[in-house]
gemmi code that builds the backbone of each chain (N, CA, C; Angstrom):
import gemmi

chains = {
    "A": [
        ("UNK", (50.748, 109.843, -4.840), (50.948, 111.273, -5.104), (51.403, 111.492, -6.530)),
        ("UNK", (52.219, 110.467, -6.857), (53.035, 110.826, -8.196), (51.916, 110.339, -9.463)),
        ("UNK", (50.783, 109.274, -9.022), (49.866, 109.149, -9.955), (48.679, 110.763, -10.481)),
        ("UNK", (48.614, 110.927, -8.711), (47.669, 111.983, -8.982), (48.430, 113.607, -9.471)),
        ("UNK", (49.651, 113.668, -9.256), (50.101, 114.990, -9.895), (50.048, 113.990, -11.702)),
        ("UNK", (50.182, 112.857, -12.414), (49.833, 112.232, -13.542), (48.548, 113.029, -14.307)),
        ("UNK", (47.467, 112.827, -13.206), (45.729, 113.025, -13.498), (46.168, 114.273, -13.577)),
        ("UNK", (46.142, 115.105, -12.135), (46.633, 116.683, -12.666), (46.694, 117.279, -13.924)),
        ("UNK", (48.132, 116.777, -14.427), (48.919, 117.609, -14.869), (48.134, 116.929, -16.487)),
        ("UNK", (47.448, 116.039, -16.463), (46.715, 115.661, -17.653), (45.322, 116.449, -17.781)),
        ("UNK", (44.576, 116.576, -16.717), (43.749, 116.934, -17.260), (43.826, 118.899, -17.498)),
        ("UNK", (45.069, 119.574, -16.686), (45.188, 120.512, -17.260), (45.874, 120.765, -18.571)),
        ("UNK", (46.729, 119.599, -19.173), (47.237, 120.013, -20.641), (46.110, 119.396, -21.581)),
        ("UNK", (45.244, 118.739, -21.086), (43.843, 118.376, -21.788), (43.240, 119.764, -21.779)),
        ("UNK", (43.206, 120.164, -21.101), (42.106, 121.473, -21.073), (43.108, 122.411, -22.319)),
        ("UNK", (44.441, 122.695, -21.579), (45.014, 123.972, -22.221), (44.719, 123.429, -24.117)),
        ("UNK", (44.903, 122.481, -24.361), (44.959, 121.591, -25.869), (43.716, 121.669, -26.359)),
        ("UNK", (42.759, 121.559, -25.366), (41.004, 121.941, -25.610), (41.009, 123.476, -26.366)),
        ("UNK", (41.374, 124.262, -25.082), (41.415, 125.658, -25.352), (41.762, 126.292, -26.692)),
        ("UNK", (43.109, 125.785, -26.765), (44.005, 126.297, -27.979), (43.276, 125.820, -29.105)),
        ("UNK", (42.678, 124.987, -29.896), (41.687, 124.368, -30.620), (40.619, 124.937, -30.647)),
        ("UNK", (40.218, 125.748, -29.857), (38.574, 126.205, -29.572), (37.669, 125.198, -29.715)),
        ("UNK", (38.108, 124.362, -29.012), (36.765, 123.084, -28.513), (36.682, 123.190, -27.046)),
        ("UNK", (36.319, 122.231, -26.695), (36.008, 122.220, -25.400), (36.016, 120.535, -24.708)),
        ("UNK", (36.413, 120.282, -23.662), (36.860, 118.951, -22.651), (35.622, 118.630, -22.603)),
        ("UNK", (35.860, 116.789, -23.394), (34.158, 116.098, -23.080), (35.157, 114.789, -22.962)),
        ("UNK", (34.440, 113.953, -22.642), (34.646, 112.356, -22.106), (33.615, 111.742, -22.787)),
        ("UNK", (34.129, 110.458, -23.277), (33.025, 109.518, -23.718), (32.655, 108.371, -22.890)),
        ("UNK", (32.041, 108.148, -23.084), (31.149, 106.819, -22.095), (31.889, 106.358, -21.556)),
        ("UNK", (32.404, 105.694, -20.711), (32.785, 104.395, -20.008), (32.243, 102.915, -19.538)),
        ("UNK", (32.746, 102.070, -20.413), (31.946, 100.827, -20.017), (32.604, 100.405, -18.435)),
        ("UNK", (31.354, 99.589, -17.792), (31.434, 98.687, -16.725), (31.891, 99.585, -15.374)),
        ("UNK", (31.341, 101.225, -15.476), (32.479, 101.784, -14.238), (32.025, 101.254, -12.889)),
        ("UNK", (30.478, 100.412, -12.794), (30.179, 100.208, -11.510), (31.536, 99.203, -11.385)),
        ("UNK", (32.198, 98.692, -12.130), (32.789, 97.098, -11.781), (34.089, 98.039, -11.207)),
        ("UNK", (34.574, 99.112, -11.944), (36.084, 99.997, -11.293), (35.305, 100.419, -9.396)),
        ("UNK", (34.138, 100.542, -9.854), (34.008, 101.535, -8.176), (33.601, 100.410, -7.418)),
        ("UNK", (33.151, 98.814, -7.469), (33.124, 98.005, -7.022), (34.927, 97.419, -6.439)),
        ("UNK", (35.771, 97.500, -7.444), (37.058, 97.130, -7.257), (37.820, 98.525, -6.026)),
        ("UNK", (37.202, 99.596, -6.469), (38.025, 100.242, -5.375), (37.339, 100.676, -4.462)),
        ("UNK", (36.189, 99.983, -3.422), (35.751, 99.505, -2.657), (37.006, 98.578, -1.700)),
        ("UNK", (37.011, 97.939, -2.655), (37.418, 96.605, -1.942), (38.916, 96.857, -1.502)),
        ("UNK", (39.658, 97.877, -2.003), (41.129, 98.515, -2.164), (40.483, 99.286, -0.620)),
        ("UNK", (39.626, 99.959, -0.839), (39.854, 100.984, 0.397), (39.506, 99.811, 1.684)),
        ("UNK", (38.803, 99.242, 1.415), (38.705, 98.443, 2.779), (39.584, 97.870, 3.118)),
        ("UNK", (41.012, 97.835, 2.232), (42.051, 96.564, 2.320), (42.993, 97.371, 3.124)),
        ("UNK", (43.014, 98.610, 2.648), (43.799, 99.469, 2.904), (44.049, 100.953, 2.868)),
        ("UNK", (42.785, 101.441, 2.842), (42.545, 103.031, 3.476), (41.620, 102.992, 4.253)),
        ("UNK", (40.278, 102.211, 4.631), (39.611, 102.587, 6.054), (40.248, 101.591, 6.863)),
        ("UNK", (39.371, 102.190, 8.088), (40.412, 101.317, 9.076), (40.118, 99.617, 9.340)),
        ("UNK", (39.445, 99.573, 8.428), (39.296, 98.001, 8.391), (40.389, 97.670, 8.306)),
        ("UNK", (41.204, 97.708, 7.372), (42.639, 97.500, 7.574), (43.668, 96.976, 8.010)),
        ("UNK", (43.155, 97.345, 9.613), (43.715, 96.940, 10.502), (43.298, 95.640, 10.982)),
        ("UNK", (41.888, 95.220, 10.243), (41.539, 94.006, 10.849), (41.521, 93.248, 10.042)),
        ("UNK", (41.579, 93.315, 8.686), (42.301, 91.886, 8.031), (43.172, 91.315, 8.164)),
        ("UNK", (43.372, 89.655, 7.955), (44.837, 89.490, 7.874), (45.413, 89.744, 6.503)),
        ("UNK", (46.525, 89.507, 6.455), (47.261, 89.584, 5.452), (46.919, 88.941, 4.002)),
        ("UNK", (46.727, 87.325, 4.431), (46.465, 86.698, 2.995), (44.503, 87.083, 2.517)),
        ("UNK", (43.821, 87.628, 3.209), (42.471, 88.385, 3.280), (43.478, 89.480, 2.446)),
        ("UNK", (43.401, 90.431, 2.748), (43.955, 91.602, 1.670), (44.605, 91.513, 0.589)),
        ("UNK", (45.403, 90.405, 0.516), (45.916, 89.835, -0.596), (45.348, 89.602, -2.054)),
        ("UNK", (44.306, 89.014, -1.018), (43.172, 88.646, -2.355), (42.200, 89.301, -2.439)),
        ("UNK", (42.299, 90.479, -1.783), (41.495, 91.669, -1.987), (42.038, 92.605, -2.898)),
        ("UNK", (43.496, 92.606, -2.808), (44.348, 93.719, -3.743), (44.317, 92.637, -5.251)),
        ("UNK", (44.928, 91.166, -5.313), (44.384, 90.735, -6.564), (43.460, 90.727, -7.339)),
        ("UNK", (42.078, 90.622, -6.379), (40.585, 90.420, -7.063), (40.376, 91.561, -7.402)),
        ("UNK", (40.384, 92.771, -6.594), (40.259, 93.884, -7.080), (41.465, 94.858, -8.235)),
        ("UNK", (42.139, 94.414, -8.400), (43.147, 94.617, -9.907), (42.481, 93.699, -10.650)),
        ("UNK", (42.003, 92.681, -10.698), (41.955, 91.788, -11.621), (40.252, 92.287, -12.436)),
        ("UNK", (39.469, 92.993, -11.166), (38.502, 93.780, -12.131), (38.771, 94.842, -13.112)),
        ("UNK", (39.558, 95.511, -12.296), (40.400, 96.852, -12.968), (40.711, 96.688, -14.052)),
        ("UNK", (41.212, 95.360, -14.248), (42.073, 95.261, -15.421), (41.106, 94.692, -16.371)),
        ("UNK", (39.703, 94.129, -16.408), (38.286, 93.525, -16.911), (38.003, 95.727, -17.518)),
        ("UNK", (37.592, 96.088, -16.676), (37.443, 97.710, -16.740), (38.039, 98.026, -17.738)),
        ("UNK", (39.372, 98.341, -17.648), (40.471, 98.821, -18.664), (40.009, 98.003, -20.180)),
        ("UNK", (40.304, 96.814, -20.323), (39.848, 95.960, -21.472), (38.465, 96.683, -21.908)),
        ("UNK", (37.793, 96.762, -21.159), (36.279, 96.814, -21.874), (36.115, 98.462, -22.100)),
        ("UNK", (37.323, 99.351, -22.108), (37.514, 100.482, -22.332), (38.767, 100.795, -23.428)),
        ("UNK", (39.417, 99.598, -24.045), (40.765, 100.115, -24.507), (40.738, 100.798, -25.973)),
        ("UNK", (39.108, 100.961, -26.489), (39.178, 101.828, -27.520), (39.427, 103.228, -27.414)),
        ("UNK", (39.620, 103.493, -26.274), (39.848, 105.107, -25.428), (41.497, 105.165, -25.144)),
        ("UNK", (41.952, 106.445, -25.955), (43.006, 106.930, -26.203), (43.960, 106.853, -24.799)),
        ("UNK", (44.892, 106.232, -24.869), (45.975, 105.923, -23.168), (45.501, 104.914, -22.571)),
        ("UNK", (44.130, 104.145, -22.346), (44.122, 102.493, -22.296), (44.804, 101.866, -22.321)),
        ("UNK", (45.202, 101.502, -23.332), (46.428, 100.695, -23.560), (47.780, 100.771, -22.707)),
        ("UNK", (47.801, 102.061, -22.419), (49.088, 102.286, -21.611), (48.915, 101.797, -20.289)),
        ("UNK", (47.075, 101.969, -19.855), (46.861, 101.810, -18.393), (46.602, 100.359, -18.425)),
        ("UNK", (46.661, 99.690, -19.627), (46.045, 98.278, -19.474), (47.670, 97.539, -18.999)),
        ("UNK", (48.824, 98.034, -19.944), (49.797, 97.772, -19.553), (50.478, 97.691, -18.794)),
        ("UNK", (50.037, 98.943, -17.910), (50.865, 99.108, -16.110), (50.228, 98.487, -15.570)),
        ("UNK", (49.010, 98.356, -15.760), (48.600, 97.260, -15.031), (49.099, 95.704, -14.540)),
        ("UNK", (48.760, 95.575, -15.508), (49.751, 94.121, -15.899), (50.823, 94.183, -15.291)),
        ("UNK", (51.561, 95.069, -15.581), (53.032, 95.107, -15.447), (52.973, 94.945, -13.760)),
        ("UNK", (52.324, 95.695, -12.732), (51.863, 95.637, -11.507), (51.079, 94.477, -10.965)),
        ("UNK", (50.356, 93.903, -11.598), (49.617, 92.892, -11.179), (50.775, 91.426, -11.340)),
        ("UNK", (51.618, 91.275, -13.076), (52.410, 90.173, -12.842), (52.883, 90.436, -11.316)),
        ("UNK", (53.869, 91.633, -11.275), (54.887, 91.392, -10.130), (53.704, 90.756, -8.562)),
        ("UNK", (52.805, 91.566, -8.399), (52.343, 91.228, -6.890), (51.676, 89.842, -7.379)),
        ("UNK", (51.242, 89.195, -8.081), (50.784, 87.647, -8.494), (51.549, 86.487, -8.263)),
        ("UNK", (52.885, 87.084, -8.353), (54.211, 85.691, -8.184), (55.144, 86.382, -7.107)),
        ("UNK", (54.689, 87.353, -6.434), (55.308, 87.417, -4.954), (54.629, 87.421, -3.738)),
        ("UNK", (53.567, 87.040, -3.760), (52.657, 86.426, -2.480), (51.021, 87.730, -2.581)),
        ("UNK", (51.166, 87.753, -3.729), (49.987, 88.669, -3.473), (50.280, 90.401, -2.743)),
        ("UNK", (51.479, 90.845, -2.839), (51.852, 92.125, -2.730), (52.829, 92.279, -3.666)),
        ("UNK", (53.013, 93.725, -3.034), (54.408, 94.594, -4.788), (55.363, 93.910, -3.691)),
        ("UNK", (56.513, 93.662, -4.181), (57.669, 93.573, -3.455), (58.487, 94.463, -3.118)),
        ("UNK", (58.845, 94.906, -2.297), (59.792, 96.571, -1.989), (61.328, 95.650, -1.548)),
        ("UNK", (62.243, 95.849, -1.753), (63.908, 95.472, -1.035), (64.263, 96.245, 0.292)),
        ("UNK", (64.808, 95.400, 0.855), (65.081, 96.087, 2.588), (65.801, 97.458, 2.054)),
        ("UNK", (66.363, 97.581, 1.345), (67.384, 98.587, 0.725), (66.853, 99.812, 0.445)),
        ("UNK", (66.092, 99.653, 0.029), (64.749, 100.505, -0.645), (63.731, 101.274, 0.703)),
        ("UNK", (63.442, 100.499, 1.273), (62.785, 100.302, 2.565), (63.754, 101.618, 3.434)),
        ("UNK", (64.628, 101.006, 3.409), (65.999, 101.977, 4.374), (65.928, 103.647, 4.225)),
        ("UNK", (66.252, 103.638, 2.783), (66.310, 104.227, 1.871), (65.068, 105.552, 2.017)),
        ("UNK", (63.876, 105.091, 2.154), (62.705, 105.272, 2.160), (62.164, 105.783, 3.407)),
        ("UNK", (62.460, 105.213, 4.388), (61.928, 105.447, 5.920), (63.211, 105.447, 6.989)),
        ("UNK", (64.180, 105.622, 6.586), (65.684, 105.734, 7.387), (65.398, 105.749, 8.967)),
        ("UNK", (64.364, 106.459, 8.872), (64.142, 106.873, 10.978), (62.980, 105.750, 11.444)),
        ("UNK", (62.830, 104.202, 10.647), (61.655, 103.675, 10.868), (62.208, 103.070, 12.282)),
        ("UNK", (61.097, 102.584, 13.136), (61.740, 102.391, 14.142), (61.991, 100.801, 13.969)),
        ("UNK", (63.300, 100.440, 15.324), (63.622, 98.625, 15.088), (62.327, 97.952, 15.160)),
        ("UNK", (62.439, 96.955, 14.570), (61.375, 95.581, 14.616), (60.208, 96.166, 13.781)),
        ("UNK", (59.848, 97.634, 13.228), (58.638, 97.692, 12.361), (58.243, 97.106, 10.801)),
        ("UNK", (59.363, 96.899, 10.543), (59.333, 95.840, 9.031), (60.409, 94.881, 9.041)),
        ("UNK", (60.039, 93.185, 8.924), (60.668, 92.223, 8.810), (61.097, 92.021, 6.992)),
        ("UNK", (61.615, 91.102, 7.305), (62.144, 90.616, 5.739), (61.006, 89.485, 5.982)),
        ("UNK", (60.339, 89.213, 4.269), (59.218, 88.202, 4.232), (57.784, 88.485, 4.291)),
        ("UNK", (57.705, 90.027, 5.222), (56.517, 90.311, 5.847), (55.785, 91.483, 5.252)),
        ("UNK", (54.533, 91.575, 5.482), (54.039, 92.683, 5.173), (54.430, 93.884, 5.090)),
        ("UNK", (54.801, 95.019, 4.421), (54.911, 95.908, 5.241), (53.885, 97.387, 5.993)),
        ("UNK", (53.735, 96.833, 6.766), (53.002, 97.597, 7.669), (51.418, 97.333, 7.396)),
        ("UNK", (50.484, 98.172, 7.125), (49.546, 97.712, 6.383), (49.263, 98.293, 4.887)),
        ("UNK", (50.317, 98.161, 4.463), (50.027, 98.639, 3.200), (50.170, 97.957, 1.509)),
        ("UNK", (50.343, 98.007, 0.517), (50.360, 96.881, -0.054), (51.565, 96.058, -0.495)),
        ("UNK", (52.069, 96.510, -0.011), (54.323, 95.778, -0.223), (54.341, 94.875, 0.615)),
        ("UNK", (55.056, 94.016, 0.121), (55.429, 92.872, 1.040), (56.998, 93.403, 0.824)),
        ("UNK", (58.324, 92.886, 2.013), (59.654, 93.169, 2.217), (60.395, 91.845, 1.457)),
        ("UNK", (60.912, 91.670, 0.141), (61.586, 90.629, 0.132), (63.016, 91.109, -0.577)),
        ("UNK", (63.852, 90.699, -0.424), (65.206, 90.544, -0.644), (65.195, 90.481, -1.918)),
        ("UNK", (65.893, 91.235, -3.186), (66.156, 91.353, -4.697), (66.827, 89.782, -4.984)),
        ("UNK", (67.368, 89.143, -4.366), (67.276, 87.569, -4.863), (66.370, 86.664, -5.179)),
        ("UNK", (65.173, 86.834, -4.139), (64.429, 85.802, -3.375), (63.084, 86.988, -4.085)),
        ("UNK", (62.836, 87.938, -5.305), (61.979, 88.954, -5.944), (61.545, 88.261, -7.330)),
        ("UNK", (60.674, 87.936, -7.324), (60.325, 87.230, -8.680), (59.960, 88.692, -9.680)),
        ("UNK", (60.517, 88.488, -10.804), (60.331, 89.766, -11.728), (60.860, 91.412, -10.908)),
        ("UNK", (62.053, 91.039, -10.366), (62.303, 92.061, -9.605), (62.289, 93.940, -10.378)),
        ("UNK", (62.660, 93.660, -11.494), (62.568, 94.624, -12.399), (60.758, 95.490, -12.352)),
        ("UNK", (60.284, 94.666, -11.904), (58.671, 95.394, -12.186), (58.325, 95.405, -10.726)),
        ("UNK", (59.381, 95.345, -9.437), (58.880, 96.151, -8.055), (58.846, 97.553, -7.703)),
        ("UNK", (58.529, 97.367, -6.484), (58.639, 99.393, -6.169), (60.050, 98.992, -5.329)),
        ("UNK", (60.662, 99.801, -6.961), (62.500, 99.991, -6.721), (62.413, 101.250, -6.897)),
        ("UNK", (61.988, 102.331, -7.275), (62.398, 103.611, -7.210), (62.045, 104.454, -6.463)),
        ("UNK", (62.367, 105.785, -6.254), (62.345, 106.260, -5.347), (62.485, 107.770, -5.846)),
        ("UNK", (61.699, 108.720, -5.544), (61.628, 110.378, -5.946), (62.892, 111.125, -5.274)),
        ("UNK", (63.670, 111.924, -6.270), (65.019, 112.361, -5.520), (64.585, 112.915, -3.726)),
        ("UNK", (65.674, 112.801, -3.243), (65.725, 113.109, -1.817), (65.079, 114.504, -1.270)),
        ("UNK", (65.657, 115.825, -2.467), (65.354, 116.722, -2.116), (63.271, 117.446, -2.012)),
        ("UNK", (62.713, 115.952, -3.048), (61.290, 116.637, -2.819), (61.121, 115.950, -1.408)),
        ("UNK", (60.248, 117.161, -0.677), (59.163, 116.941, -0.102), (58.585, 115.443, 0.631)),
        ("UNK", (58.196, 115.318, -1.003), (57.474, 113.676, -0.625), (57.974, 112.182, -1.015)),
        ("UNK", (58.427, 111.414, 0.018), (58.852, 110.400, -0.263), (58.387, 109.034, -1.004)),
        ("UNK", (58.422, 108.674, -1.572), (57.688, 107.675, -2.323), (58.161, 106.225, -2.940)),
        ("UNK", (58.002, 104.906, -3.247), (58.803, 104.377, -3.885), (57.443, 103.732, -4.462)),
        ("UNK", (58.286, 103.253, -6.112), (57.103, 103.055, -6.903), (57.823, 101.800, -8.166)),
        ("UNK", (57.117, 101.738, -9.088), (57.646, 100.792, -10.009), (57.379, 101.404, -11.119)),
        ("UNK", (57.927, 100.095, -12.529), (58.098, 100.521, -13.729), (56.522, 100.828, -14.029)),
        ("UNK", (55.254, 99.995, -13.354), (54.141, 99.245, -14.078), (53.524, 101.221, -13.481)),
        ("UNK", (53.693, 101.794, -11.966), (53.444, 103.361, -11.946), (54.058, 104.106, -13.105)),
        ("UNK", (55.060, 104.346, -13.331), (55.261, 105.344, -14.425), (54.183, 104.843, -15.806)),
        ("UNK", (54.046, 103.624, -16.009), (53.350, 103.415, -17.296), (52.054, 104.568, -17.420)),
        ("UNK", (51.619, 103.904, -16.081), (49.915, 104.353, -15.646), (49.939, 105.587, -15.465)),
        ("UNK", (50.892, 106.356, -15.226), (50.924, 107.625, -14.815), (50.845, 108.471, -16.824)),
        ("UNK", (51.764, 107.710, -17.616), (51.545, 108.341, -18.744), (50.259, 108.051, -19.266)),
        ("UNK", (49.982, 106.797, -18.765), (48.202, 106.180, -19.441), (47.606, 107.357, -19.072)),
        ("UNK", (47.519, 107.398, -17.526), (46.303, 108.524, -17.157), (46.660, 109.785, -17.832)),
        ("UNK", (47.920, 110.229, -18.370), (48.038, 111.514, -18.166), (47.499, 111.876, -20.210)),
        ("UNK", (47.638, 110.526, -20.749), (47.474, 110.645, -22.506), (45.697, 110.482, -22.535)),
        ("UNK", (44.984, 109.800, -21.078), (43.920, 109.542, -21.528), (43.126, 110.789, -21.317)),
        ("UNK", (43.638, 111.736, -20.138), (42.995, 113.096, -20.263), (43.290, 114.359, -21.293)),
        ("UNK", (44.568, 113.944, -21.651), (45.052, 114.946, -23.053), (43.769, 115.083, -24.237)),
        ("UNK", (43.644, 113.566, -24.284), (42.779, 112.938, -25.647), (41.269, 113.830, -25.127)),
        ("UNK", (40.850, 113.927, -24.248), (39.457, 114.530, -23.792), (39.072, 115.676, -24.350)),
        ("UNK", (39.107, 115.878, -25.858), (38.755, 117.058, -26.443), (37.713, 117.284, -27.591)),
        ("UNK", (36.277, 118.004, -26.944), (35.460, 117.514, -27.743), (35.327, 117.984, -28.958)),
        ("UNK", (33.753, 118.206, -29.869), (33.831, 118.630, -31.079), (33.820, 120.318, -30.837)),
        ("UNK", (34.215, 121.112, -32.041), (34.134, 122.367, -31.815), (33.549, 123.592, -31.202)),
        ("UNK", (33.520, 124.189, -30.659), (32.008, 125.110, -29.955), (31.318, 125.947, -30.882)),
        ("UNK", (30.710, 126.049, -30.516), (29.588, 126.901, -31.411), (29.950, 127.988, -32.547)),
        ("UNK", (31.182, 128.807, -31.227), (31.254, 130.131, -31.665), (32.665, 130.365, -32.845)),
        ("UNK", (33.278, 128.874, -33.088), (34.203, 128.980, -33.763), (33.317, 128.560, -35.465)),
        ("UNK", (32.574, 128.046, -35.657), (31.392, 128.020, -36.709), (31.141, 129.371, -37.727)),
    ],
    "B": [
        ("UNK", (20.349, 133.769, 3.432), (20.106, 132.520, 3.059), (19.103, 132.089, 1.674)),
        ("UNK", (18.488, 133.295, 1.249), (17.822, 132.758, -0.100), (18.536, 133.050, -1.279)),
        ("UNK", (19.496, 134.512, -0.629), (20.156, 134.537, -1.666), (21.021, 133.806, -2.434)),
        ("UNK", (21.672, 132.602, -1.472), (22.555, 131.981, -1.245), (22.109, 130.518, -2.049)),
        ("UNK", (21.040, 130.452, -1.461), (20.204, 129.530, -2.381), (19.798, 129.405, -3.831)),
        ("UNK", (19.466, 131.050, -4.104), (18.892, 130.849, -5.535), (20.304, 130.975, -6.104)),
        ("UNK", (21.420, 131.465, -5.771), (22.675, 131.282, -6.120), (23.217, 129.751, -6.514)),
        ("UNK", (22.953, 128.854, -5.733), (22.809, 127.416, -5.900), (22.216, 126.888, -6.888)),
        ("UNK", (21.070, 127.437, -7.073), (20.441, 126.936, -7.936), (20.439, 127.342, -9.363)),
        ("UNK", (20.838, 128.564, -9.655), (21.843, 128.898, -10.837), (22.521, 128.003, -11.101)),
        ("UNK", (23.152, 128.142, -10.363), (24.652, 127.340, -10.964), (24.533, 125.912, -11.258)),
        ("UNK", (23.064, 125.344, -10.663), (23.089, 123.651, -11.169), (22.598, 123.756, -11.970)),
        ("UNK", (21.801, 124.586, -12.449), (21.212, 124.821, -13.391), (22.749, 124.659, -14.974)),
        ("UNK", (23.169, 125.461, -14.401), (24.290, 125.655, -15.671), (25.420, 124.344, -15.904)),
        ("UNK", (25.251, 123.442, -15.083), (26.142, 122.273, -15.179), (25.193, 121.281, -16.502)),
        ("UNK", (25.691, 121.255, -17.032), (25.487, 120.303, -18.298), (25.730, 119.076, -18.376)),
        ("UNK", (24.951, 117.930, -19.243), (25.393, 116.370, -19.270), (27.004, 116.762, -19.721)),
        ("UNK", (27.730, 116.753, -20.534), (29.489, 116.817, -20.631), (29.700, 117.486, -19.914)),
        ("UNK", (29.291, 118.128, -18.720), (30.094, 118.235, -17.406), (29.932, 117.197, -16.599)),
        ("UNK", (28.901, 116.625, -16.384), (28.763, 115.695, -15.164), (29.727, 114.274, -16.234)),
        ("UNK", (29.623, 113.867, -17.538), (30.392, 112.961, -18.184), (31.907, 113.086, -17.937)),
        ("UNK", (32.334, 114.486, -17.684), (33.798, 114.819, -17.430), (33.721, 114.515, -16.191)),
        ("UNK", (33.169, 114.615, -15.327), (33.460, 114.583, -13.908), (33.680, 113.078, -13.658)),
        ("UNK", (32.472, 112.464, -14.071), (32.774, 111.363, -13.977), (34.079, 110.240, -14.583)),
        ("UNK", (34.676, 111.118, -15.752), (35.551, 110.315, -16.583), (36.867, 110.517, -15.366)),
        ("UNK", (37.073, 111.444, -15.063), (37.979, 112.500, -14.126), (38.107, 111.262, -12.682)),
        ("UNK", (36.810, 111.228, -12.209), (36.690, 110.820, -11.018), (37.330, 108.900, -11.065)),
        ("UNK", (36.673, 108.252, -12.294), (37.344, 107.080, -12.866), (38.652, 106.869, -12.931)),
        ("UNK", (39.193, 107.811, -13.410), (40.831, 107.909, -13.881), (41.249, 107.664, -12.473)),
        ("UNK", (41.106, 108.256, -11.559), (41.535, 108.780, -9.850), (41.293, 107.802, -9.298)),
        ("UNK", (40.063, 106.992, -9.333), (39.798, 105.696, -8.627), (40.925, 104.431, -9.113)),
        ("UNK", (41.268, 104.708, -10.624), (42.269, 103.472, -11.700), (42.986, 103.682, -10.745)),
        ("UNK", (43.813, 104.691, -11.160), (45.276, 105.533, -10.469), (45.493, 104.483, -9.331)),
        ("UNK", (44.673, 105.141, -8.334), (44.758, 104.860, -6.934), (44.609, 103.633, -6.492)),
        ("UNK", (43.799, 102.918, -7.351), (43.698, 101.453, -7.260), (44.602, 100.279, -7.712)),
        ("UNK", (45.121, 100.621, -9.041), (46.225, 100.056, -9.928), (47.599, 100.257, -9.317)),
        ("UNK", (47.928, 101.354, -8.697), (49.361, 102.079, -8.733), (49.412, 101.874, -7.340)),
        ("UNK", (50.518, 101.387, -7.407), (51.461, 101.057, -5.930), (51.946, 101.277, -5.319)),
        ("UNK", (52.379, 102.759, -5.486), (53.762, 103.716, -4.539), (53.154, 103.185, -3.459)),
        ("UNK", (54.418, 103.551, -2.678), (54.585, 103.195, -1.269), (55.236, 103.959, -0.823)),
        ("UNK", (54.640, 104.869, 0.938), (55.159, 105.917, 1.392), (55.752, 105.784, 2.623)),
        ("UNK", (55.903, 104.599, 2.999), (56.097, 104.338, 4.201), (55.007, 104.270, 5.249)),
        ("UNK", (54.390, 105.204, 5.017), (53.119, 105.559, 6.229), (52.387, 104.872, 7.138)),
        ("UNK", (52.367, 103.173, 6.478), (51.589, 102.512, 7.549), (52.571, 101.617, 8.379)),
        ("UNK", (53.690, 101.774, 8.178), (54.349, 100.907, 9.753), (54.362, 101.310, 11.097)),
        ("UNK", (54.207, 100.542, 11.761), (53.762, 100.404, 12.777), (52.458, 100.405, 13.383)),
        ("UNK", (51.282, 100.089, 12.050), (50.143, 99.933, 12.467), (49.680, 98.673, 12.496)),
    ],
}
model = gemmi.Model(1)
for chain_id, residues in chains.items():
    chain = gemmi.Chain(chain_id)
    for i, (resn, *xyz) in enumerate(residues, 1):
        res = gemmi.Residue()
        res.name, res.seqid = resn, gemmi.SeqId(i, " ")
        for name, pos in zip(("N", "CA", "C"), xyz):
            atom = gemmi.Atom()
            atom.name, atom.element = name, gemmi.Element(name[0])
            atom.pos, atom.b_iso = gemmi.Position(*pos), 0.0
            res.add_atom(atom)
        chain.add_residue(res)
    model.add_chain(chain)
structure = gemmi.Structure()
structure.add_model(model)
structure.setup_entities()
């Protein structure tokens, strides 16, 4: 949610920045996008259709790696495009952490609590998946690069609950600088 | 129903290559996002 109010809120201060300029919102090419819509293929099958439910764990694992690890091939072969860099970075920053903790983000029971207070007993172990989604539950000791997990959390009073990491906020400014930049050459009528 | 149609067909008419290039740049960003980024909402325990 907090990525896509990112896109949002970018591609409307892209537009308003278009406007004010008297140009107009264009995009330039993108290399390799079959390889991004090939990678998030493989994301939704891991974990938005209901296939989901029928992988195991270390199967999705290396479905959420292989498919970041294109993403991040994507991003590279795009980083002459303004906020790249930022998205190449969260990336990373997201991919180290789930690479050296079993192939998921790591979330803390604490966090977890924190997060789902009314979850019911026995639905998330320490060690284990959680649920089917892409966090694994491990303890801030036993967290390799604990600094780059989903440790945070959106104040209490919104709405929507969420917990996320340092490597989301990056990506969220990537996406939000790469739609700013989307402003083409002048229109006609300013000539 | 024809009206409705040639109404349709206006309007694709008026969509331009840097619209369908925006859409697509738009639609990319959303696929990164969603693919790269990790929040976690709780939502799937107990499945």
């Amino acid at each position: 949610m907090i990525l896509l109010l990112a896109v949002a809120s970018g591609l409307l201060a892209g537009w308003l920045r278009a406007t004010i300029r008297g140009r107009r919102l264009a995009a330039p090419n993108l290399f390799l996008l079959w390889l991004l819509v090939a990678a998030f293929v493989l994301q939704a099958i891991a974990f938005q259709l209901p296939t989901r439910k029928l992988l195991p764990d270390q199967i999705a694992s290396i479905f959420l790696c292989v498919s970041q690890g294109m993403m991040l091939i994507f991003a590279m072969s795009n980083r002459r495009l303004p906020g790249f860099w930022m998205l190449i970075v969260g990336l990373a920053m997201n991919l180290g952490a789930i690479a050296l903790n079993g192939g998921f983000m790591p979330i803390s029971p604490e966090t977890i609590q924190k997060l789902v207070p009314n979850a019911p007993p026995g639905s998330w172990e320490i060690g284990q998946r959680f649920g089917t989604g892409k966090d694994i539950v491990l303890p801030v000791g036993k967290t390799i690069l604990w600094i780059l997990s989903d440790r945070f959390l959106l104040p209490e009073w919104m709405p929507y609950h969420v917990a996320f990491s340092l490597g989301d906020v990056v990506i969220s400014i990537g996406a939000f600088l790469t739609l700013w930049s989307a402003a083409g050459p002048e229109t006609p009528k300013d000539k | 129903m024809k009206n409705a149609l040639a109404q349709t067909v206006l309007l694709a008419c008026k969509v331009q290559p840097h619209h369908i290039r925006l859409m697509l740049m738009l639609l990319a960003i959303t696929m990164f996002v969603i693919g790269v980024g990790a929040p976690e909402s709780g939502g799937s325990i107990g499945e």
